[in-house]
N, C-alpha and C positions, 0 to 999 in steps of 0.2 A: 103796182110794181110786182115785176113777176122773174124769173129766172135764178142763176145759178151764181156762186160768187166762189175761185177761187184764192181763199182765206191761207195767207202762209201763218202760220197759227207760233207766236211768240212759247219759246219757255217761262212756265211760270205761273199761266193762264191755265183754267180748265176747259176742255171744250162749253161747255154751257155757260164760262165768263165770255168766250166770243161769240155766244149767241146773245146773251146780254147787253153786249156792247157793240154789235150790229146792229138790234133793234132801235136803241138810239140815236145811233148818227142814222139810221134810212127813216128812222120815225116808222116803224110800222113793224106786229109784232108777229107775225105769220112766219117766222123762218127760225128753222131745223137746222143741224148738225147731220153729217150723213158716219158717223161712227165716230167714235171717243178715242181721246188721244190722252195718254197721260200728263198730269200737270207738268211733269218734266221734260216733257218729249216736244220737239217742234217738227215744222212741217206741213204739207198739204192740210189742208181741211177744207172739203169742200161744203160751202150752206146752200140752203134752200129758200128761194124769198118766192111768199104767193103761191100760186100754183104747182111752182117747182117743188114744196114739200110733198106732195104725193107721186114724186119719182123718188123719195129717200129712198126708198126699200131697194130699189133695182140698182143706185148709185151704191147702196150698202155692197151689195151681194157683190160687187168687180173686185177685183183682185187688186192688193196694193205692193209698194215697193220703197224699203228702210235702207239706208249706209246705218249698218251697227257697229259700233266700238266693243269688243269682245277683250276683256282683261281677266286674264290665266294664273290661278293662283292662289285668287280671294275669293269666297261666295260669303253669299248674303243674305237673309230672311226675307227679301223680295225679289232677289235674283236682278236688283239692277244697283246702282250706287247710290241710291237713296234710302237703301234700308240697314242694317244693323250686322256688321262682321262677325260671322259664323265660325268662318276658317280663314286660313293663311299656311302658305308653304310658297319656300321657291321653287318654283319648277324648274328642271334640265328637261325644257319643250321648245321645238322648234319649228321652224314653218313649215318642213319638209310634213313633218305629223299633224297637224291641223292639214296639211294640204291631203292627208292621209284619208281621215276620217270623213273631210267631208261631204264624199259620194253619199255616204251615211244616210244622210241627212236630206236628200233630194225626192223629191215626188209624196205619197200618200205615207204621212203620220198620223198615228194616235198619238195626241198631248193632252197631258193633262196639267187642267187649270192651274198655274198658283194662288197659291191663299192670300194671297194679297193683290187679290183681282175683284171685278164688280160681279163675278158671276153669281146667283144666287141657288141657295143653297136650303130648304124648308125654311124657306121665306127670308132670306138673311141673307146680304151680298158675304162673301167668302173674306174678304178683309176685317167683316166688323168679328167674326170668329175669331182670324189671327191675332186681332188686336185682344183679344182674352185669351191670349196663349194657346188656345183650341188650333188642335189639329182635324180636321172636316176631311171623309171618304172621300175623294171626286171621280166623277165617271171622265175616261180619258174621250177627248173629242177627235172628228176626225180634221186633219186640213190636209194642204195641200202646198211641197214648197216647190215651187216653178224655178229657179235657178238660184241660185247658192253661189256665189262668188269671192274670194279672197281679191281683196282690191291692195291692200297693202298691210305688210305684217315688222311689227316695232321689237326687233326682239332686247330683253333687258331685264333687271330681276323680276318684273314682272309683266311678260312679256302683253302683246298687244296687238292686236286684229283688226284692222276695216274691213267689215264683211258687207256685200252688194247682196240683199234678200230682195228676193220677186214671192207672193205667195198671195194664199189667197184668205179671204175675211178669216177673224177670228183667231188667228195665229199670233201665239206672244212669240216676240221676237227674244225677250229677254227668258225666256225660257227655252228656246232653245241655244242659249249664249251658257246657262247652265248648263243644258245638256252634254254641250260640247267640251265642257270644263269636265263631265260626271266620265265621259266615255274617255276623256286624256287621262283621266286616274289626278289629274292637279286640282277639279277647282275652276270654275270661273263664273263671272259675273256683266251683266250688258254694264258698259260706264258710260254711255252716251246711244243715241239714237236718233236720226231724223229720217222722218218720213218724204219721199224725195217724188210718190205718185199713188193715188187713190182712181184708181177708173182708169178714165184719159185724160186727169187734172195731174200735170207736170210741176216739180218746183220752177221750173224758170219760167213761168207764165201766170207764178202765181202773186197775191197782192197783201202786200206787210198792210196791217191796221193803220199805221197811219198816211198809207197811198190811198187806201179810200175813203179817211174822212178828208184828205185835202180836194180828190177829186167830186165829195160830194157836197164841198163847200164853193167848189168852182161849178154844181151843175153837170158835170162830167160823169156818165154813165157806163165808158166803157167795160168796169169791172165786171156788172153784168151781163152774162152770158146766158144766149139764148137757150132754151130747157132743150132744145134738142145737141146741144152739146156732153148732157149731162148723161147719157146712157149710151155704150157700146152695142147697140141693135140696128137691123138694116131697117133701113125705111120706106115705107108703103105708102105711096100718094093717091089719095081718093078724089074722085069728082065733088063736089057739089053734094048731089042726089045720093051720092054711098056714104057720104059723112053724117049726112042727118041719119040716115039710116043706122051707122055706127052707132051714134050718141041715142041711137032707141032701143039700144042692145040685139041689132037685125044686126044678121052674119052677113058676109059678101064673099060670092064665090070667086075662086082666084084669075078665071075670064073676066072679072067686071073689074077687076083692079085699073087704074091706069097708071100708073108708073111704078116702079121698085128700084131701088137703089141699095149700091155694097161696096159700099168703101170707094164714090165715087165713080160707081161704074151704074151706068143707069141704062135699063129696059125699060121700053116702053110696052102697051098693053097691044091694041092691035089682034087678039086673039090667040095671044100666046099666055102661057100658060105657066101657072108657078108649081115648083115642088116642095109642097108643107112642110117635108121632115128636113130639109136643108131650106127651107126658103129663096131657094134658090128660081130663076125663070127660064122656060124651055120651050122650046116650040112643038114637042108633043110631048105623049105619057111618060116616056121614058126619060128618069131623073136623071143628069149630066151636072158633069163637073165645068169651070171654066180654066183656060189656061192662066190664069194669076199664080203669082209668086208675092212672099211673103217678103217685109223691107222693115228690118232694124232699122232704127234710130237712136244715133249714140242722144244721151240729153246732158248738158252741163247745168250745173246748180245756182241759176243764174235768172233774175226775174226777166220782164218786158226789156228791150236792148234801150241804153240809156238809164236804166235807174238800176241803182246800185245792190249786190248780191249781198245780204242781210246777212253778216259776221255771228249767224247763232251758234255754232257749233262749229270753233275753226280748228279742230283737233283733228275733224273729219275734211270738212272741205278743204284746209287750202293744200294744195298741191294737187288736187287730184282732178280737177278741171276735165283733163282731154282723157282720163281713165274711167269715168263714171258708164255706166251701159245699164240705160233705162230701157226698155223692150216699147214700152207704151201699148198703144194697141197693134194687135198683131191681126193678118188674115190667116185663113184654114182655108187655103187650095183644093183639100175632099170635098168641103161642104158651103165653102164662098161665105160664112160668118163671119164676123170680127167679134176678137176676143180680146179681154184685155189681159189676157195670160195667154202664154206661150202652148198650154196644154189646149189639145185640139174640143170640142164641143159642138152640137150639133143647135142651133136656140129655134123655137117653134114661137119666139116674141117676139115681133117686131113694132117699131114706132108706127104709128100712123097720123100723115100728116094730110091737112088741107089748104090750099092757098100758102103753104109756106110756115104756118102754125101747127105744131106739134097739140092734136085732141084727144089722143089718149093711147094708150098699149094693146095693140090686138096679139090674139094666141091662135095658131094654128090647130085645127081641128077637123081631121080627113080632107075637103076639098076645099073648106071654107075658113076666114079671117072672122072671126068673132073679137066681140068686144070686151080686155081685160082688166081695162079701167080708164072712164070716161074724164077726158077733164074740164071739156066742154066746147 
């Protein structure tokens, strides 16, 4: 058993309670989490079963996207509602000023950890410190926030935000819910959070715990998804004769390719010619753009059509159905990549496939496809 499984991950659980109890109902114990989710937080979570665990890392690295609940007024010792009231004040804050600040807050940040995070710290994750009262240096990281949105704002003694984040790995979201309380001068605190896209795994496509142990009690597979849904890179189809060669760590020059694919748009080989640093194909030396345009995609918070939209978090979802704006995967018209953030990129990795089966990640290098990890 091999592939991908989009997991709508329950409040309450921690990601490795649904790797635990995946392994169960599939019977078999090869399968990963692709990033950690807070035990209070629901949401996407995409697993890894079989071979699919040796794409976590590329599934890690996409970019994901949260509706946060942002409450103005209160902070907390973990900067979400789970942890121990700091402060309190009523704010005179209005949507006009959160709509103020938060240009602020778009594109490349340094943030730094909070202490009641898994990050480790001379050997020590950073919460087992906070929980001895220690306050621990931290070095500010960098990220990245792709689009920043006010979806709807509660105003009342203590007023209230649905914020639409796009951003990329590694980003607390509940820290910048403080940040935005630190820069109003009030105060505030993340009080709810779901994760609504991880990669290209959407919540409305995705599968509550108990849709698949019913389907796996009926023999039904569909939850699992094929591993080449699991990674935003274009894809490279080999012959026969270039695949063996791949899996013997032999490069292949980009004339021996025969087919390339982006975003459904497919070249054939023929003696045309690919450009490495966009992975793009051309029919001479000279690297070219193609005329593509980029297509948003609104998503509503809604599983497979027919089974019902799982009531986790209904402070955020209900009413806002036809307002939600998930980007998903996007193209780059410069360079013909797909990203799954908005922010443009150039990737020199692409899938490479044989017969239809995804064997491993090749990397571009001068004229040639080398091999960046076999899967067989």
């Amino acid at each position: 058993m091999e592939g991908i499984i989009n997991v709508l991950k329950p409040p309450g659980m921690t990601s490795s309670d649904v790797v635990v109890w995946m392994r169960r109902v599939l019977k078999t114990k090869k399968i990963g989490h692709t990033g950690t989710l807070d035990p209070g937080v629901a949401g996407v979570l995409p697993l890894c079963v079989g071979k699919g665990t040796r794409l976590a890392e590329y599934i890690t690295e996409q970019g994901k996207a949260y509706l946060a609940e942002v409450t103005f007024g209160v902070t907390t010792d973990t900067q979400d509602a789970f942890g121990k009231e700091v402060y309190r004040t009523k704010p005179d804050l209005k949507q006009s000023d959160l709509e103020r600040v938060i240009p602020n807050f778009l594109g490349k940040l340094l943030q730094k950890p909070p202490m009641y995070s898994s990050v480790r710290k001379k050997g020590k994750h950073l919460y087992e410190y906070a929980r001895q009262g220690l306050s621990i240096e931290r070095t500010p990281r960098e990220v990245f926030i792709y689009n920043l949105k006010l979806v709807k704002w509660y105003q009342g003694e203590f007023p209230r935000a649905i914020l639409n984040i796009e951003c990329s790995k590694g980003t607390y979201i509940r820290t910048i819910s403080h940040d935005l309380g630190q820069t109003l001068g009030c105060g505030a605190h993340m009080s709810n959070l779901l994760r609504i896209r991880s990669g290209p795994f959407k919540i409305r496509e995705s599968w509550t715990l108990e849709e698949i142990e019913e389907a796996v009690r009926m023999s039904a597979y569909a939850f699992l998804l094929p591993l080449t849904t699991g990674i935003d890179l274009p894809r490279v189809f080999l012959s026969a004769a270039r695949a063996n060669a791949f899996r013997h760590g032999l490069p292949t020059r980009r004339e021996q390719i025969a087919r390339f694919e982006v975003r459904g748009a497919t070249f054939e080989g023929c003696g045309t010619q690919f450009e490495p640093s966009s992975s793009v194909q051309t029919t001479d030396r000279e690297p070219r753009t193609l005329p593509f345009t980029c297509e948003n995609d609104s998503a509503q918070p809604v599983t497979r059509s027919g089974v019902r939209t799982p009531n986790l978090v209904p402070r955020i979802i209900h009413g806002f159905d036809s307002t939600l704006d998930v980007h998903g995967a996007q193209f780059d018209p410069k360079t013909c990549v797909r990203t799954s953030n908005p922010e443009s990129r150039t990737s020199k990795y692409v899938q490479v496939i044989e017969d239809g089966e995804l064997i491993g990640i090749g990397v571009w290098r001068g004229e040639s496809l080398f091999p960046h990890k076999v899967f067989g």
